[in-house]
N, C-alpha and C positions, 0 to 999 in steps of 0.2 A: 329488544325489550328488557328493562330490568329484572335481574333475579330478585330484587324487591318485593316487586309489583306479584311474582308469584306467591313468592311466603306471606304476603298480606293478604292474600286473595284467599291462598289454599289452594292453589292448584296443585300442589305435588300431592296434596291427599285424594285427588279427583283420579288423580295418574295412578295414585296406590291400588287404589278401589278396581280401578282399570285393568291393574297386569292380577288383580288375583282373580279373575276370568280368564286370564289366559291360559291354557295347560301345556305351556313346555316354556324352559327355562329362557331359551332365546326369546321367544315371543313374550315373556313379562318382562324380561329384560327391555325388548324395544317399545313395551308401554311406559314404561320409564321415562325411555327420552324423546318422547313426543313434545314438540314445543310448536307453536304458533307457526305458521306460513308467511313468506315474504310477500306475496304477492294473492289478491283478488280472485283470479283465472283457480291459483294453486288450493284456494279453498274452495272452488266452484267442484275442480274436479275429485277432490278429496271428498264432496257431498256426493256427489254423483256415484263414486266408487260405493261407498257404504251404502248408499240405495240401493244398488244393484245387489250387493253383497248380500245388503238383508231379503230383499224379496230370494235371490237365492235359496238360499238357508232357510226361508220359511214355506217356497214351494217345495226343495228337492228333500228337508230334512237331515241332509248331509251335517254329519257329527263331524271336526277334525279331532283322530288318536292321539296321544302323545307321543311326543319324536326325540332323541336325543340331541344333545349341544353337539355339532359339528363344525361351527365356525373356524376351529384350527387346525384342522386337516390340510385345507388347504393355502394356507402357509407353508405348510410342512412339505409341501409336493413342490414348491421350488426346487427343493432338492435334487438333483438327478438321482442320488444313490437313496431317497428315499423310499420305503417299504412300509406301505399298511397292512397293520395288523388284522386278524379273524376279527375282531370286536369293533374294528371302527368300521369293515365293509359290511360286516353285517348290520349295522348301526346303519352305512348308508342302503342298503336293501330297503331296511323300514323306512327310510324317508322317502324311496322311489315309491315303494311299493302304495304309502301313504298319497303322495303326489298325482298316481297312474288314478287311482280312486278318486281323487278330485276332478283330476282332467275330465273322465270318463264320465262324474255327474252332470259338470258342466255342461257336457256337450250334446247333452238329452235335452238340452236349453238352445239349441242352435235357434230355432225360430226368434229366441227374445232379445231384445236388443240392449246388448250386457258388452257390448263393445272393450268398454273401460274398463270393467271386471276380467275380461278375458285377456287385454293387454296387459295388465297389469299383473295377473298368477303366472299368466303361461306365456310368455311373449320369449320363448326361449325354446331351440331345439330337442326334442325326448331323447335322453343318451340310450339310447335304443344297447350297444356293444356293450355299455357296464353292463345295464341291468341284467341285460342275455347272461352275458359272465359269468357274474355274479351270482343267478339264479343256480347257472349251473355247475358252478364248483364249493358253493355253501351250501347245507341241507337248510334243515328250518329251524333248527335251534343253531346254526351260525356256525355249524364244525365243516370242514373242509371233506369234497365228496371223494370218495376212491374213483368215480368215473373222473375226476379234473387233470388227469392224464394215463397215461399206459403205466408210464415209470411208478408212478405213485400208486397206482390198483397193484402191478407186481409184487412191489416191496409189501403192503400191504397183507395178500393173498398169503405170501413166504412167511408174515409174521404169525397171520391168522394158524396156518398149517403147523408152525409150533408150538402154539398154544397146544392145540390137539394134541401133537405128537407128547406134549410135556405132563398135561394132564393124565396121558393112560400109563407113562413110565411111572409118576407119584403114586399113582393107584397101585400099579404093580409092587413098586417099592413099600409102601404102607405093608402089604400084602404078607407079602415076604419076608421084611424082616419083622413083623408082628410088632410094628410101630401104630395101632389105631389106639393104642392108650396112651400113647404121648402128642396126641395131636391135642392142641386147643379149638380149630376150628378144621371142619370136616375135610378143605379142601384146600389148596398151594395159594397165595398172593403173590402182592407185586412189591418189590422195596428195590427203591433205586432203579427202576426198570429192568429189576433182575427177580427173575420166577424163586422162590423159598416157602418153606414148609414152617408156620407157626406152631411150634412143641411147646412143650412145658420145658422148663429153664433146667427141671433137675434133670432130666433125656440128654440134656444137650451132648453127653459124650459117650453116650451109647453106638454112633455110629460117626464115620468120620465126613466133614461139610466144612462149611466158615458161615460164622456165624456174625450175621449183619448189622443189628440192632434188636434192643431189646424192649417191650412195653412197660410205658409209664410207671407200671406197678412190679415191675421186674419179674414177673411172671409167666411170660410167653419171651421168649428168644425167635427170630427169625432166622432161619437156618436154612444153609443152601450147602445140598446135598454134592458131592464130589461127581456125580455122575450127570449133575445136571450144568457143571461148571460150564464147560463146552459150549452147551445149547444157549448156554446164557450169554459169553462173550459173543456167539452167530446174534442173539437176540442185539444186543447192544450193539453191533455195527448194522443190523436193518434199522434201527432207530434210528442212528444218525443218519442213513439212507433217508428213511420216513421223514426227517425234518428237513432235510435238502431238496427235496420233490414238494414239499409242503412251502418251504420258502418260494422254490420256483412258482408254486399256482398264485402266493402273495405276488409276487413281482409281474408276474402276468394280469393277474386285477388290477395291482396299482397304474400300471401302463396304460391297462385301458381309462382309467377313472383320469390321468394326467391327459387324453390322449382328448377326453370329452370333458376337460376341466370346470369350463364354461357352463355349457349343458347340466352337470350334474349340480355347480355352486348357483345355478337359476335354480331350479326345481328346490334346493334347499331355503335359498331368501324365499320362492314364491309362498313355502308355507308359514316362514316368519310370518310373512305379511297377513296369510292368510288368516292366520293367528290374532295378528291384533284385528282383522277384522270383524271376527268372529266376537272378539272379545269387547269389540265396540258394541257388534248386536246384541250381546248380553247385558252388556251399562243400560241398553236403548230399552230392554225390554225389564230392566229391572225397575226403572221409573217413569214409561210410557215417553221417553226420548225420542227426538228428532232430530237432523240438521236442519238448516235454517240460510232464510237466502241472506248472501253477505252481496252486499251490494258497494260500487265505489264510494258513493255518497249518497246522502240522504237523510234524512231522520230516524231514530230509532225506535221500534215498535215489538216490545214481548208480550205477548197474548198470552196472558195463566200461565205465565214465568213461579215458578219455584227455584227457592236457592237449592244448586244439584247435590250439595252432602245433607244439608237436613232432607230431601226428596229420599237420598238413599236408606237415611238413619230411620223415617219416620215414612207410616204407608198412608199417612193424612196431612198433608201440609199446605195453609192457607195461599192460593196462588194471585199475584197480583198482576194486574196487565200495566204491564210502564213502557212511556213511549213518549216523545215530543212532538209536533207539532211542525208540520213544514214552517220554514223561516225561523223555528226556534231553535236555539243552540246549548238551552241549560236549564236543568228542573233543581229548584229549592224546596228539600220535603220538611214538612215542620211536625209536631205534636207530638204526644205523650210521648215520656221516657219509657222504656220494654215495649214501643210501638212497634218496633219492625223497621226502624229508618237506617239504621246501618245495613239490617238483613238486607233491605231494598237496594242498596248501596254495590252492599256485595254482590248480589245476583248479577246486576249487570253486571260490573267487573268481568268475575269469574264466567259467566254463560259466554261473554266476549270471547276471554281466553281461550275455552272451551269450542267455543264456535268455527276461532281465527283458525285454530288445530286440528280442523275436520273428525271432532266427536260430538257424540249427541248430545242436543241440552234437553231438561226439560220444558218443554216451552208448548204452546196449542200451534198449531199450523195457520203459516197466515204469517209468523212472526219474520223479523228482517232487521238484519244490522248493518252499518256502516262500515265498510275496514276499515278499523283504526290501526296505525300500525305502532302506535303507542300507547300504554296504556298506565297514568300514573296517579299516585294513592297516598293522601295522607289522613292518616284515618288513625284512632286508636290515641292509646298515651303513647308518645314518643319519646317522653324525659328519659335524659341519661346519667345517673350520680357519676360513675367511672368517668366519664368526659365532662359532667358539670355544664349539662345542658339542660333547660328545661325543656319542655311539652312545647309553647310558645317558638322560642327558640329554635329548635329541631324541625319544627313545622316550616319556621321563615330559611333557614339552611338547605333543607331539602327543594324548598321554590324557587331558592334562586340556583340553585344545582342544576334541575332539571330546564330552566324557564327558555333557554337557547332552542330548545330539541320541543319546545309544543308550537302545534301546528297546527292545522285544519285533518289532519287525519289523527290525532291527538284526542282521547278519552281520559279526561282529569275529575277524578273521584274526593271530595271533600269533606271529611266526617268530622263536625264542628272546627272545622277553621278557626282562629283566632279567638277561640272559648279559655285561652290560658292566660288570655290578659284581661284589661280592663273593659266592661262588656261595650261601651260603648267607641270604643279605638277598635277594637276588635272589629265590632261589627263594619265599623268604614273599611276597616282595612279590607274582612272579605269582602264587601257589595265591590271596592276596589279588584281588586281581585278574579274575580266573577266577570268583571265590565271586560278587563283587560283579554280573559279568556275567550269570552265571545265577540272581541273584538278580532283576534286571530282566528276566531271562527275552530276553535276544538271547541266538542263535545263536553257540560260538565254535568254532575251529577253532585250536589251538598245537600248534608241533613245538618240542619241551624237550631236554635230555640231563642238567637238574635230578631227581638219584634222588627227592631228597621229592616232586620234581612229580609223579613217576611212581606212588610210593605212593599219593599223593592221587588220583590217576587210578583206580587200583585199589580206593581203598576209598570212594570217592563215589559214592554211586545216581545222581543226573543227569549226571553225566560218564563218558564213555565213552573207555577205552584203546585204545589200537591201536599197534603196531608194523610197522615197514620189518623185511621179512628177507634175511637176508644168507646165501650157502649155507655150511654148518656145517662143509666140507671146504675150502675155497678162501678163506674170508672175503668174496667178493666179494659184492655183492648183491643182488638179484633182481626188483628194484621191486615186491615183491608185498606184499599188508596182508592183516597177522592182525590181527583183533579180542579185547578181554578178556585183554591180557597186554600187557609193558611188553618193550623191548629194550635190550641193552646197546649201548654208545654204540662200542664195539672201534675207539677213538684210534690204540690201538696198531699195530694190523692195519693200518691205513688208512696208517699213517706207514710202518710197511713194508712195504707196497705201494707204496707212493710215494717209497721211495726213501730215506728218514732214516738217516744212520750208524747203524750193528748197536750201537757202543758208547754210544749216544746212548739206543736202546731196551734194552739190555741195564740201564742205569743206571736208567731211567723205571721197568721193571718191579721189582728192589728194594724204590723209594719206593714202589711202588703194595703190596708185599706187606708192607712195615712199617708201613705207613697200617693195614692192618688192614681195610679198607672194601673191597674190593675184590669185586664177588658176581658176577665174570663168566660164574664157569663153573653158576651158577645159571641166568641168563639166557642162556647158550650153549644147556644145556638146553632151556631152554620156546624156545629160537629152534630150536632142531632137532625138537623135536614139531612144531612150528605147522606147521615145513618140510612133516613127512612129511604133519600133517594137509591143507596146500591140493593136495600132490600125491594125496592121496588123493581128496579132491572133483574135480581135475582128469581124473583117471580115472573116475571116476563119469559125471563130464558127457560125455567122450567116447564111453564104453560108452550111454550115455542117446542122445547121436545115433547110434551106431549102429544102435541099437533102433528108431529115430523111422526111417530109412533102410529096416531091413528090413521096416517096417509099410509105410513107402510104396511098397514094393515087392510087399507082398501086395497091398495096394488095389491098385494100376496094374493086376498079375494077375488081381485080381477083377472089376475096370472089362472086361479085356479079354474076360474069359467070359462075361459081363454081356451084355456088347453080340452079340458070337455067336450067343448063346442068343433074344436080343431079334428078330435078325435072323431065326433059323429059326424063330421064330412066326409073325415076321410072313407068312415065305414061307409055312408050313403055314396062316394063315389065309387069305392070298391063291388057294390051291390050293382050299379048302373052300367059296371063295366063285362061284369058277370051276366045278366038279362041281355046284353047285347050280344056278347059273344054264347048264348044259349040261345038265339033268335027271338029272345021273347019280345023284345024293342027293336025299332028300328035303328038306323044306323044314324037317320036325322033326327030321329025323337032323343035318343041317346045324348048327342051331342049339345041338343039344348037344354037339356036337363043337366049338364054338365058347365056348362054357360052359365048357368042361375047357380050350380055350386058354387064358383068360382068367384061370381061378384059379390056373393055373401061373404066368402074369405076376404076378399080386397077392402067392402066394406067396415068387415070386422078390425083390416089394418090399420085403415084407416082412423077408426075409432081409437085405437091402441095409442096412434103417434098422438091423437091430439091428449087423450091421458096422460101420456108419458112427458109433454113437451110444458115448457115453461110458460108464464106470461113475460114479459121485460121488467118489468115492477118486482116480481118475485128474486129476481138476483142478485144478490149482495157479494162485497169481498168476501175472502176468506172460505167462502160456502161452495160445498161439496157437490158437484153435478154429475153427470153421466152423459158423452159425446156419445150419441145414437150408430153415429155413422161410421165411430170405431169398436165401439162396444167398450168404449176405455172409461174408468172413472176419474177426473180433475178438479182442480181446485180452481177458483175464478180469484184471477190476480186483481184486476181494473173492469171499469165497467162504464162503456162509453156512453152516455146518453143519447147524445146530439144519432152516433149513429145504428145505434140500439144492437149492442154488440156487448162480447163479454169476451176480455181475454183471461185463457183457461193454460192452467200446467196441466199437462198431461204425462206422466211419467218423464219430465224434466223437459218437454217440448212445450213451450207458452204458443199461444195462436187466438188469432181470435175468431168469435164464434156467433152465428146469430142465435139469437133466445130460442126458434125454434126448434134448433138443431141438437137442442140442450134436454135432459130430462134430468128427474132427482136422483140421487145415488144411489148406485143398485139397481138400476132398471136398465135397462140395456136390449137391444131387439134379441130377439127368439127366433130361431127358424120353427115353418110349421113341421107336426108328426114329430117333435124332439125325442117325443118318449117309444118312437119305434125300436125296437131290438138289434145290437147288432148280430152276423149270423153266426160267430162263431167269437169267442174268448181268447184272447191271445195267449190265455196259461194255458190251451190244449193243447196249441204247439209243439213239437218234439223233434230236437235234431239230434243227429247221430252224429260219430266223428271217429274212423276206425284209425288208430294205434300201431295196427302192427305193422312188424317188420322195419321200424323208425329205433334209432338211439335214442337214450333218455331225453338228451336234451333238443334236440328233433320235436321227439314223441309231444316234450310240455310243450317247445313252439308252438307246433300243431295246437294241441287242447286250448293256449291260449287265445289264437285267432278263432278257433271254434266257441270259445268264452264270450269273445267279442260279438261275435256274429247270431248268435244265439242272443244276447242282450238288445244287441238293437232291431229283432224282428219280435223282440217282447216272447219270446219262446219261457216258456213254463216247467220244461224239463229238458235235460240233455243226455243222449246214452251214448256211453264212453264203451268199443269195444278196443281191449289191448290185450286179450290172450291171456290163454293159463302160461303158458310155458314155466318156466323158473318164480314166476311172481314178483321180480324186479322193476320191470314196467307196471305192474298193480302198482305196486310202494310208492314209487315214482309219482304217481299220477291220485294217489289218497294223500297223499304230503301235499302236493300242489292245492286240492278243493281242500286240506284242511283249517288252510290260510286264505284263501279265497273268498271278498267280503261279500259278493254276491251269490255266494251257496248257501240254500238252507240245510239241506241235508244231505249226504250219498249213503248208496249202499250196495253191497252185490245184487246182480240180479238173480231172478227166481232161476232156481235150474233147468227149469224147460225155458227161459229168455236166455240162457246164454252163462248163467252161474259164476263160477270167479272168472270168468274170464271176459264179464264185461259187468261195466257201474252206470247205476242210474242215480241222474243227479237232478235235486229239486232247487233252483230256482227261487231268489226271491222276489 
């Protein structure tokens, strides 16, 4: 498709709007270069995925966090000799860790049939060894742990022990030589990775040192004492120690992360993707959006289609339903100037594009497009002074450009055609034009204010007329479309509204009534019927929901005696059962009194399904049902008469259905006694998971299967016992719940449960 066809449409402002819902830099990025599907199938499944996606995200509530750009890491790991650094493994922590949370919502979804969401995020191995790894030689702000080997806790411990050892000789030295009024600050720093004592500059030769750097204000000297020289060069060769053991635990991560390359660069596209899907549900919900069925072929049909940037810009905007006509191939919209005929123009266009690219439009349910796999636009001024082209000109260039390449899968958009020349060539030329395109059977869509256009609209079987209405008291107009009638083009109205000298219109109208041509108030006419007819339908449709209101107000009513009634069986069976087993009844009087409860429920069911079930007369397309027998709500695609059947989508399975089996949306069978209690909460639940005697990174293992296991028996709390000893393994395991998105709270427990040496953790 031509990059044309987009800039005329606006589709890259659809895609802007698109990535700034997204929250991380790759995922706006790949709202960006979303472009239209080659194929039918590829938009089918591209609807399917953001179905699933959205019901997802609005049953599980699952937020995705923001994640950093990682896309060049791995390029980089070609390398053999290459090394990731602290900041890019800890960068991938947060995308695992972010990815383990999704999985993990997901999979609370096992029951629903999310196939194509689940293939699509996670269709790739868990790198189980980085993450391990990783977890456990990065702390949680990303610094490398002293447990990440022996070599590296030693050096570490050696450097630790001279801090101490350095700190009590400074003390001492302070002391002694009655240096605490040459100090600027109470205690030794670090400069150069070498320990020194900040004095005042005028000290500096009271005792003998070297002196390292001075501050900004020359006032403080950093000075290293002669007797700390020693301890300093030991320090300086543990450092380089410390950074060689630090490189090895880098080169140990990187290995593993090269070792599961695959694994971890899945987990990082699945949350791109994840990303723009999220950020489709945002678009969808920002202007009550939908996908929409794309079908090989057929007519096109938008049900309260809204153009999608005024839908974003504006929280009211007039929707029109535009569609053709089986065997019709091409709609000519005619009437008033600032009617809405290009807006209309566009919407298709753009909702197309939008469609073809698996995002939401906004459009009512019910709607269905064609795959066009092209889609082309002349629309707008196209004069060019630099090239010395006109409007005209440019218009006929471009048609004979593209004219090879239109097809029968072909959407050709025409916003006054041949309005640059002389009106009456012009208009042959488009009705030409027009003939030729539904001759190869594309798609066309022209807004004319040519009258022979308009005639030819009117008396063509495959083209379809339609008019913009304007109100018949005001002139102003209404963005609403009639079909099967043509409008007048009311120049004049327009110009006096807008302002043109009275003498200027006074003059204009003359020429227009000695022309002789003039058939305004013809078409003033049929603009004032259509008026009164869509107010008519518009009334209709409101009186229709109110109707649909007061049905669900019976049902809710009947739901509520329903259950009443269910209730006092159940008690009067409960009483029947109790008097038998008390001897007060017999064992056969019981029974039959038990007999008569029973047929009273069945009758009462009975009752229910003929409530709940339709007539055949009552089902129309588009309209919203409820399949009894799955408890699922659908929508009715077709609707067979002859064998009095309705086929129904059902969360993207079509089938068809007899009328009985059908009821109104929202009703769905009940089990009886629903409102019985269950006998215990699943938040009372409480697993334990004992700690001790395990290594740190053991120890989180553990905690984390006990994470696991705890979640999916819905447990409510978990008590963590890891021992007083040292407090290492405490740390250890308050790090781990501090980052863990499914804790509300932990804390030690009371001293008679067990006090620091065991945590209770609450559960969200």
């Amino acid at each position: 498709m031509e990059s044309r066809t987009f800039h005329v449409l606006e589709f890259p402002k659809i895609l802007g709007a698109l990535s700034g819902f997204a929250i991380s830099e790759p995922g706006a990025q790949s709202c960006l270069e979303i472009s239209p599907f080659k194929s039918c199938e590829d938009v089918r499944n591209a609807s399917v995925l953001f179905e699933q996606a959205a019901q997802w995200v609005g049953e599980s509530g699952f937020k995705l966090t923001p994640f950093p750009e990682m896309g060049g890491i791995f390029p980089h790991l070609d390398s053999d000799q290459a090394v990731l650094d602290q900041d890019a493994l800890f960068a991938l922590r947060i995308i695992l860790d972010i990815a383990k949370n999704a999985r993990e919502s997901l999979e609370r979804f096992q029951d629903r049939e999310w196939d194509t969401l689940h293939t699509t995020l996670f269709n790739y191995a868990w790198p189980q060894k980085t993450i391990s790894g990783i977890v456990r030689c990065l702390d949680a702000e990303g610094q490398i742990r002293d447990e990440s080997s022996p070599d590296l806790l030693a050096v570490r411990q050696e450097i630790r022990s001279i801090h101490q050892r350095c700190t009590k000789r400074v003390k001492d030295f302070i002391l002694q030589e009655n240096m605490a009024q040459a100090m600027q600050d109470e205690y030794m720093t670090v400069s150069s990775d070498r320990y020194v004592l900040p004095i005042k500059a005028n000290y500096k030769n009271k005792t003998k040192g070297i002196i390292h750097d001075y501050s900004q204000t020359g006032e403080t000297c950093y000075f290293e004492p002669i007797f700390l020289v020693e301890t300093n060069n030991k320090l300086q060769e543990l450092k380089r120690e410390e950074r060689a053991e630090e490189y090895k635990v880098l080169q140990y991560l990187t290995d593993l992360v090269r070792t599961e390359r695959e694994e971890v660069a899945g987990a990082y596209q699945a949350l791109v993707v994840m990303d723009v899907l999220m950020a489709k549900v945002q678009l969808a919900n920002q202007y009550d959006g939908r996908t929409i069925e794309v079908v090989e072929e057929g007519a096109p049909n938008l049900l309260k289609a809204r153009h999608p940037l005024l839908a974003l810009a504006e929280e009211s905007v007039q929707a029109l339903s535009i569609g053709l006509l089986d065997g019709q191939k091409a709609m000519i919209v005619s009437g008033g100037n600032a009617g809405g005929k290009t807006v209309c123009l566009k919407t298709v266009g753009l909702i197309g594009l939008m469609a073809f690219s698996g995002l939401p439009v906004p459009v009512a349910e019910g709607s269905r497009l064609p795959f066009w796999t092209e889609i082309f636009v002349i629309m707008g001024d196209e004069q060019s002074l630099e090239e010395n082209v006109s409007t005209f000109t440019a218009q006929i260039q471009y048609l004979q450009r593209v004219w090879e390449h239109v097809d029968s899968r072909s959407l050709f958009i025409l916003d006054e055609f041949g309005a640059g020349t002389d009106p009456t060539q012009g208009a042959a030329l488009a009705q030409a034009v027009i003939d030729s395109l539904v001759e190869r059977q594309a798609t066309t869509f022209t807004a004319t204010h040519f009258p022979a256009l308009k005639a030819y609209a009117m008396a063509t079987e495959a083209v379809r007329a339609a008019s913009v209405l304007f109100d018949p008291s005001t002139k102003k107009p209404l963005f609403k479309l009639a079909y099967d009638q043509v409008g007048a083009s009311i120049a004049l109205d327009v110009a006096k509204e807008h302002g043109l000298p009275q003498e200027i219109l006074t003059r204009a109208e003359k020429y227009l009534l000695l022309d002789g041509s003039d058939t305004s108030s013809v078409l003033d006419r049929l603009n004032a019927m259509a008026v009164k007819r869509e107010d008519e339908l518009d009334a209709i449709e409101r009186e229709r929901g109110k109707i649909e209101q007061k049905r669900a107000k019976l049902e809710e009513k009947f739901e509520k005696e329903r259950t009443k009634l269910l209730k006092d069986i159940q008690t009067r069976t409960q009483d029947l059962v109790k008097q038998w087993q008390a001897d007060k009844i017999s064992r056969k009087e019981a029974r039959k009194k038990l007999s008569q409860v029973r047929m009273k429920v069945e009758d009462m069911g009975a009752s229910q399904e003929k409530v709940a079930s339709f007539a055949f007369n009552d089902i129309v397309p588009n309209m919203k049902v409820s399949y009894l027998a799955w408890n699922k709500i659908g929508t009715v695609l077709e609707v067979n008469t002859k064998k009095k059947q309705a086929k129904v989508d059902i969360g993207g399975v079509a089938m068809w259905v007899k009328a009985e089996h059908l009821g109104p949306a929202g009703k769905t069978r009940k089990a009886p006694f629903k409102n019985a209690k269950p006998v215990s909460s699943p938040n009372d639940l409480v697993v334990e998971v004992d700690l001790r005697g395990n290594r740190a990174d053991m120890a989180i293992a553990e905690l984390e299967r006990a994470m696991d296991s705890a979640l999916r028996k819905g447990a409510g709390k978990l008590e963590i016992v890891h021992g007083r000893g040292t407090g290492a393994l405490r740390r250890e395991v308050h790090n781990f719940l501090k980052y863990y998105p499914a804790v509300e709270t932990f804390s030690l427990a009371p001293e008679d449960r067990g006090g620091d040496g065991m945590t209770e953790v609450k559960l969200k």
